[in-house]
C-alpha positions in Angstrom: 30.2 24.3 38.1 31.3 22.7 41.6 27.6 20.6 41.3 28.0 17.4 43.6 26.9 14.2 41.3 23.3 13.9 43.5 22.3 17.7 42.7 23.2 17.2 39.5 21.1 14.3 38.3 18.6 16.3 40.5 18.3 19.0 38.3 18.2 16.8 35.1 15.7 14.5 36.4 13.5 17.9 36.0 14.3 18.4 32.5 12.5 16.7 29.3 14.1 13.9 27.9 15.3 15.7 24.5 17.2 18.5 26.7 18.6 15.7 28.9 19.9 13.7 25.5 21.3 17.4 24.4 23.0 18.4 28.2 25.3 14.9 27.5 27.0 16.5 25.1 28.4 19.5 28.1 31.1 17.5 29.3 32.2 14.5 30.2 30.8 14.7 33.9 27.2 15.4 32.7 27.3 12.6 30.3 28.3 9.9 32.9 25.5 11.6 35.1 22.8 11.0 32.4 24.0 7.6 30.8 23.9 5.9 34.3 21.3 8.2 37.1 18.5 8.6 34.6 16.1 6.1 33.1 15.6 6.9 30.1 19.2 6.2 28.9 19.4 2.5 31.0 15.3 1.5 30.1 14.6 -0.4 26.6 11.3 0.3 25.1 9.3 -2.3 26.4 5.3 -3.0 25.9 2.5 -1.5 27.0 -1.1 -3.2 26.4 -4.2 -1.2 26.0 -7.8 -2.7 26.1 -10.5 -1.0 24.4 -13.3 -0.1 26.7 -11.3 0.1 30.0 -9.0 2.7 30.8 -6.8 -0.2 32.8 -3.2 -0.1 31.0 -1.1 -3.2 31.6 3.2 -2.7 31.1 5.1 -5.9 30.6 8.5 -5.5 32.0 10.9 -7.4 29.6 9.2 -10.1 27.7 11.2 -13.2 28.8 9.6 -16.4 30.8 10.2 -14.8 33.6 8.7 -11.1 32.8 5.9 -9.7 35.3 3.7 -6.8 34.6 1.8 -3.9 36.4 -1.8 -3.0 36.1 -2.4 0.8 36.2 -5.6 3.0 36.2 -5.1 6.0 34.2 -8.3 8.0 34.1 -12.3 8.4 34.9 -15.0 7.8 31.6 -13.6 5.3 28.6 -11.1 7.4 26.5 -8.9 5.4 24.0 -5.3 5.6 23.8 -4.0 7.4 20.4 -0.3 6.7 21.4 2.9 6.9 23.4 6.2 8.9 23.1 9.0 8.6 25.5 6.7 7.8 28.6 3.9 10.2 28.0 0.5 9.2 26.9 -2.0 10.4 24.8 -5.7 10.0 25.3 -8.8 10.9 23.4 -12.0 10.4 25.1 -15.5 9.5 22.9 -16.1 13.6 22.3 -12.6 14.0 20.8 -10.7 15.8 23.7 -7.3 15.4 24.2 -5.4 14.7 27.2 -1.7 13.9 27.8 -0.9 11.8 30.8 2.3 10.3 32.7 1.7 7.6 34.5 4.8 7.4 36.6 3.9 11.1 37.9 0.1 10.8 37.9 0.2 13.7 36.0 -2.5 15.2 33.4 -2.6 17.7 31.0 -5.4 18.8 28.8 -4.7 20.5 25.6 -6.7 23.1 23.1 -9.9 21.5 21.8 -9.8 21.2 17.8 -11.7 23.6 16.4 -14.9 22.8 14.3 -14.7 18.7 15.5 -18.6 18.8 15.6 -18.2 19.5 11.6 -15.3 16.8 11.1 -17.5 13.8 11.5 -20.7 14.8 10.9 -22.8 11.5 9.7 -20.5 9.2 10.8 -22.1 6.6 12.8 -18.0 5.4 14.4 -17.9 8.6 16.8 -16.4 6.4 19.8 -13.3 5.8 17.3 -12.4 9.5 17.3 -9.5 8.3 18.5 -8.1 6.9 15.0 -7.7 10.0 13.3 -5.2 11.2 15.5 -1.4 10.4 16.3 0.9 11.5 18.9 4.1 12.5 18.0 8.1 13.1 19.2 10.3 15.2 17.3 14.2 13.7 18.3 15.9 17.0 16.7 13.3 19.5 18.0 11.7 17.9 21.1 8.8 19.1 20.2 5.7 16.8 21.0 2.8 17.2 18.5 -0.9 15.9 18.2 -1.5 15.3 14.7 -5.5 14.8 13.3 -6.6 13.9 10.1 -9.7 14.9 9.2 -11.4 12.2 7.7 -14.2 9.4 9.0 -15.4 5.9 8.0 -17.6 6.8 5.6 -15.3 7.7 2.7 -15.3 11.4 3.0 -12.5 13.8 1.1 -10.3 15.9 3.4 -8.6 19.1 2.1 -6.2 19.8 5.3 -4.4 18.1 8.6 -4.5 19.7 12.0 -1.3 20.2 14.3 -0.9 20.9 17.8 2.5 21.7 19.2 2.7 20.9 22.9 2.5 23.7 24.8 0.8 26.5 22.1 -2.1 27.9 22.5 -4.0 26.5 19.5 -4.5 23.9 16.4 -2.8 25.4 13.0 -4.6 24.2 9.9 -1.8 22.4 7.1 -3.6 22.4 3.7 -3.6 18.8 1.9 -4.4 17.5 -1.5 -7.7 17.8 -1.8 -10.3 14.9 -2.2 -8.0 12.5 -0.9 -10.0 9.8 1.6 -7.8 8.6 4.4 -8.0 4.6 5.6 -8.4 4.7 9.2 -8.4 0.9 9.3 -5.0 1.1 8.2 -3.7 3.5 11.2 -1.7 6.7 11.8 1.5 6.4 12.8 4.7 8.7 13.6 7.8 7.5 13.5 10.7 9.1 13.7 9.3 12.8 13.0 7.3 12.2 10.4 3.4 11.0 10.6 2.5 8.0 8.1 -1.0 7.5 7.0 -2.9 5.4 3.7 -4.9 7.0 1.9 -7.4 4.7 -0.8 -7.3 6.9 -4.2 -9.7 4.1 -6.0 -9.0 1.1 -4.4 -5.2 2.0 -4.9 -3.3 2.5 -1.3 -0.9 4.9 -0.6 1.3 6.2 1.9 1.0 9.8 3.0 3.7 11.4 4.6 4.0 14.7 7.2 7.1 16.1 8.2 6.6 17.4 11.8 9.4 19.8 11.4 8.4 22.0 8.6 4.8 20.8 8.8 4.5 19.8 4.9 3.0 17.2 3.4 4.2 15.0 0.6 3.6 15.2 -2.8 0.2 14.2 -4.1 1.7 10.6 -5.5 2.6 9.6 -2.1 4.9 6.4 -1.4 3.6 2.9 -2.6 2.8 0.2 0.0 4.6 -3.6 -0.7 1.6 -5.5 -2.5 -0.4 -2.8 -4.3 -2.7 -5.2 -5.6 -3.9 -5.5 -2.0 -6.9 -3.1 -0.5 -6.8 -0.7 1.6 -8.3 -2.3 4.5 -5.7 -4.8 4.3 -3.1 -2.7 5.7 -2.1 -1.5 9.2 0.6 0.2 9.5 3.1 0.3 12.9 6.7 1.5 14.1 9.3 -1.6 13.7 12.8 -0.4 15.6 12.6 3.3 14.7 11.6 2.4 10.7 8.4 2.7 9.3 6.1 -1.0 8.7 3.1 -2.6 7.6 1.1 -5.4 8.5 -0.9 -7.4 5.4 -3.1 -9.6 6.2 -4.5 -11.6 3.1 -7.9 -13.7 2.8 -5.8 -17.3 3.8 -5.3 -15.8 6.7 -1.7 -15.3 6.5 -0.4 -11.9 7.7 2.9 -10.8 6.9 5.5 -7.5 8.5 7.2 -5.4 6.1 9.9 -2.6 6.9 11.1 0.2 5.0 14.8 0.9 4.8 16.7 3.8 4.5 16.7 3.7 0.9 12.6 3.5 0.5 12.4 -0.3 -0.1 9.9 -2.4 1.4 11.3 -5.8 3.1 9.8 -8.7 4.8 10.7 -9.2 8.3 7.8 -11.6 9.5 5.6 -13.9 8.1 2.3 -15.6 10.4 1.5 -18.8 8.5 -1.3 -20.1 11.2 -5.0 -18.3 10.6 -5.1 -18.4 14.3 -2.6 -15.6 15.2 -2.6 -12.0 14.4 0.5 -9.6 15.1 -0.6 -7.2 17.5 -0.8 -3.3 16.3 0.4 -0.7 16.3 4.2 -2.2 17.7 5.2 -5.7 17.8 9.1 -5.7 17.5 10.6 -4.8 21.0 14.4 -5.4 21.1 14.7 -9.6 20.5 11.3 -10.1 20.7 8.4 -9.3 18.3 4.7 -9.9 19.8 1.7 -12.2 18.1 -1.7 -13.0 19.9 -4.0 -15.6 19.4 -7.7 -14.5 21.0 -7.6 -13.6 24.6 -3.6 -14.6 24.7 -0.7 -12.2 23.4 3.0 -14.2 23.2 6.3 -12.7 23.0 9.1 -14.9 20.5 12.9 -14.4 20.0 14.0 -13.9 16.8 16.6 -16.2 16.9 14.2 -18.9 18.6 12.0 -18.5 15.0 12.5 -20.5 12.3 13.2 -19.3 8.4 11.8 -20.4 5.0 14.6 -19.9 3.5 17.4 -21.4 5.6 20.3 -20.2 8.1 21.5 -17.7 5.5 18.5 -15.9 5.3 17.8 -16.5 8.8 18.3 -12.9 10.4 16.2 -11.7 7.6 12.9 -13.2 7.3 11.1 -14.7 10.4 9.0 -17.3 9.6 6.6 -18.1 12.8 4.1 -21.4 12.3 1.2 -22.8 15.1 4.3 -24.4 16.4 6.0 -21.2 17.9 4.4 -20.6 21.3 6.6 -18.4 22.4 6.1 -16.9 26.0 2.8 -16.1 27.2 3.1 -12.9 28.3 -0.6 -11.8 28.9 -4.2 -12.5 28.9 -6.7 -10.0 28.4 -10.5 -10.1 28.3 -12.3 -10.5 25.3 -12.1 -12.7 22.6 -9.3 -11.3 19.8 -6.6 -8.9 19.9 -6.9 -7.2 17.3 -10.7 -5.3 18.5 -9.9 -5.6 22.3 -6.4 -4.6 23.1 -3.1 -2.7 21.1 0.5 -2.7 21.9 3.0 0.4 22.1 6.4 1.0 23.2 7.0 2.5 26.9 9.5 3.7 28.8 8.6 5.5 31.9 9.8 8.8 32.7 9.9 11.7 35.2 9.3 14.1 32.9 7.0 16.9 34.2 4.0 17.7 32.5 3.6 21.2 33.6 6.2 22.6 31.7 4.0 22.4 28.4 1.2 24.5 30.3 -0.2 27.3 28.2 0.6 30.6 28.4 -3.1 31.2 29.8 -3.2 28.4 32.3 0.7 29.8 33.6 
């Protein structure tokens, strides 16, 4: 088609961002249009802060000395972010509601209400941390966007099946689990790259539970075994580190340490926090160069090559070794005292993506 470049990018600006990655591969000529007109392709994933108990969001541009930010005001009431994927957001507000927004577009978007949630944490005194049994989710094949929950509270009860919304249906299917497993919610649920990770505490043994948001099945029973198994539970938080799953363990010296799992399913360390007074901010910390750490009210960004290693130059690109000595770049100051129960991190890159396309059948 005769399209002039300007129409063009036009009409891909209105598409999602998977069907724009997929219309590169027409030709030559769409491929140059959405490589250098849409931002998507030209933006790096850069950090978005979110305080508890505000619904003020603050984006830090690109993490260097001279980085600048923007404030933003997403939504009425005091809902907590559950995640990000590929400039949308996800929040869930203290009655464990759902709603997606965009912040470049100021658009909302409620979804279905999961059925039977006045059941799901029924003596649980934590109901303002709904928010923790879910994750938001991006399917790169697919393009599907899904809200995953898990079932389970804070005070150690069994769960027997997952919920899953796809974006855009009508209602919540119901993916049976192993039954009487108890799910860690200190220790997060993540996605990453289509598959939703969560620990689950089998006696004081933790374990990773996998869901494959293609198929929508759940790994076996045995699960996949976290680095350090002699450590609890608790101790773990897992978090997305450059498209590969982590985990953050923090032991009682006050050391905290990042480990990644390659492709072949072996845990490595990436980071090491020697200093007590600094925590690595969850649930994403590595962002290009730089990988975040926060002590209190202040959150720092460092280069990897600025760090220092244990073990010498050779090892140098391997294991980060950061010390009371690596300041880094102040980046931010929130309110509060500590990061780790007053603000998270996640990756952002805005989009135009419209949110109306994902409207329900009903609501059409």
């Amino acid at each position: 088609m005769d399209l002039s470049p300007d129409m063009l990018v036009e009409i891909l600006l209105r598409l999602p961002p998977s069907a724009r990655r997929r219309a590169r591969l027409v030709c030559r000529h769409w491929r140059d249009a959405v490589g250098e007109r849409t931002t998507e392709m030209q933006s790096r994933a850069t950090a978005l802060l979110w305080q508890a108990g505000s619904t003020v969001v603050y984006v830090v541009d690109d993490l260097s000395s001279s980085s600048t930010g923007s404030y933003s005001v997403l939504w009425r009431g005091r809902p907590q972010l559950v995640g990000t994927c590929s400039g949308l957001l996800c929040l869930c507000d203290d009655g464990g509601d759902i709603t997606l927004v965009n912040p470049a577009t100021r658009e909302t978007l409620s979804v279905p209400r999961l059925p039977c949630d006045d059941q799901l944490f029924r003596g649980d005194d934590r109901r303002l941390e709904w928010d923790r049994a879910y994750s938001f989710a991006y399917h790169p094949t697919t393009g599907w966007y899904k809200v995953v929950h898990v079932p389970c509270s804070f005070n150690n009860q069994g769960y027997d099946a997952v919920h899953v919304l796809t974006l855009g249906e009508e209602a919540w299917r119901e993916v049976p689990a192993p039954s009487g497993k108890r799910c860690s919610l200190d220790a997060g649920i993540v996605s990453v790259d289509g598959v939703t990770y969560w620990v689950t505490d089998d006696g004081g043994s933790a374990r990773i539970v996998s869901f494959d948001l293609e198929n929508e099945h759940i790994a076996s029973s045995a699960g996949t075994p976290l680095p350090f198994l002699h450590a609890r539970p608790n101790d773990y938080s897992l978090t997305e580190v450059h498209g590969r799953l982590g985990a953050v363990i923090s032991n009682p010296a006050g050391m905290m340490q990042a480990w990644v799992r390659n492709k072949e399913g072996r845990w490595i360390c990436r980071y090491t926090l020697t200093s007590p007074l600094h925590e690595i901010p969850r649930p994403h910390f590595a962002y290009g160069e730089h990988f975040l750490k926060c002590e209190g009210q202040l959150l720092y960004a460092c280069s990897r090559q600025g760090a220092s290693s244990p073990f010498g130059s050779r090892l140098a690109s391997n294991i980060v070794q950061v010390n009371h000595r690596d300041k880094g770049v102040l980046v931010a100051k929130m309110n509060g005292v500590g990061c780790k129960f007053n603000y998270r991190t996640f990756a952002y890159v805005q989009t135009l993506e419209p949110l109306g396309i994902y409207m329900r059948p009903s609501e059409g």
